[in-house]
C-alpha positions, 0 to 999 in steps of 0.5 A, a space after each residue: 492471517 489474510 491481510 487483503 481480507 481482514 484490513 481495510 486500511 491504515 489511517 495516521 493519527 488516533 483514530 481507532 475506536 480504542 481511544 474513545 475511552 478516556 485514559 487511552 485518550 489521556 495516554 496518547 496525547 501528544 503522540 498521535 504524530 507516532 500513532 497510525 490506526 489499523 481499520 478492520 473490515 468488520 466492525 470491531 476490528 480496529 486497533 491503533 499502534 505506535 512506532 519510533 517516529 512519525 517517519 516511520 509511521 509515515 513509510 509503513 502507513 503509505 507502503 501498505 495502503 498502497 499494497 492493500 490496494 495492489 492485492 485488493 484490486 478493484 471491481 472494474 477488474 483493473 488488476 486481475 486475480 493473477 496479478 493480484 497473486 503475483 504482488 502478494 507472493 513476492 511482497 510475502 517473499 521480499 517485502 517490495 511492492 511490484 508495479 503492474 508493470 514489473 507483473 505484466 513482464 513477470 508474466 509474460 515471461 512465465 507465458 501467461 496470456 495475463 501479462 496482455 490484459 488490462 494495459 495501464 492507462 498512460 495517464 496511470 501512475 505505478 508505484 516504480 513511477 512515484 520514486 522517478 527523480 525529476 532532476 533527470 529531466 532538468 540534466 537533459 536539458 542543460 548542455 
């Protein structure tokens, strides 16, 4: 399965087109805290699953929309084919997401002139940047 051409996104909740009918309404009542949606592409290709605990639909909602939208990239041309291919593999490899920059390093140290297109705007913020504690910041001002 291509997941960047068969998933559009991941909602939180109940909201696949599955839980129209009245008993699977029935059934998940009070669970929609543990339930998330996967939305096709195509119409018709939506079903919804259900997890241990809303943490963990929480953790895997969060992570693959932000890797769908890594490996779709945009039509401005933000993240190039190149890049794009690179997330993927090492995702496919490891299950982490790279930011732009750990791919413009990767790259440039493969040689491809790719690492130099595209440079991050400064006001960007990259998946690496989401997980930095702010707490550094408040050590360095105190003596």
């Amino acid at each position: 399965m291509q997941l960047d051409r068969s998933i559009d996104q991941l909602d939180r909740g109940c909201t696949a087109s599955q839980f129209n009918l009245s008993l699977s309404w029935r059934e998940t009542r009070g669970r929609e805290q543990t339930c998330f949606s996967v939305r096709g592409k195509h119409a018709g290709q939506d079903f919804a699953l259900q997890v241990q605990s809303a943490r963990v639909r929480n953790v895997i909602v969060d992570n693959l929309n932000m890797f769908l939208n890594h490996v779709q990239g945009d039509v401005d041309g933000d993240f190039s084919k190149a890049m794009r291919v690179k997330i993927a593999q090492h995702f496919a490899a490891t299950g982490e997401v790279l930011s732009i920059q750990e791919v413009r390093t990767l790259l440039h140290r493969q040689g491809s002139d790719t690492s130099k297109l595209h440079p991050c705007p400064p006001s960007q913020t990259t998946f690496a940047s989401r997980f930095d504690s702010d707490s550094d910041d408040s050590d360095a001002s105190t003596p």
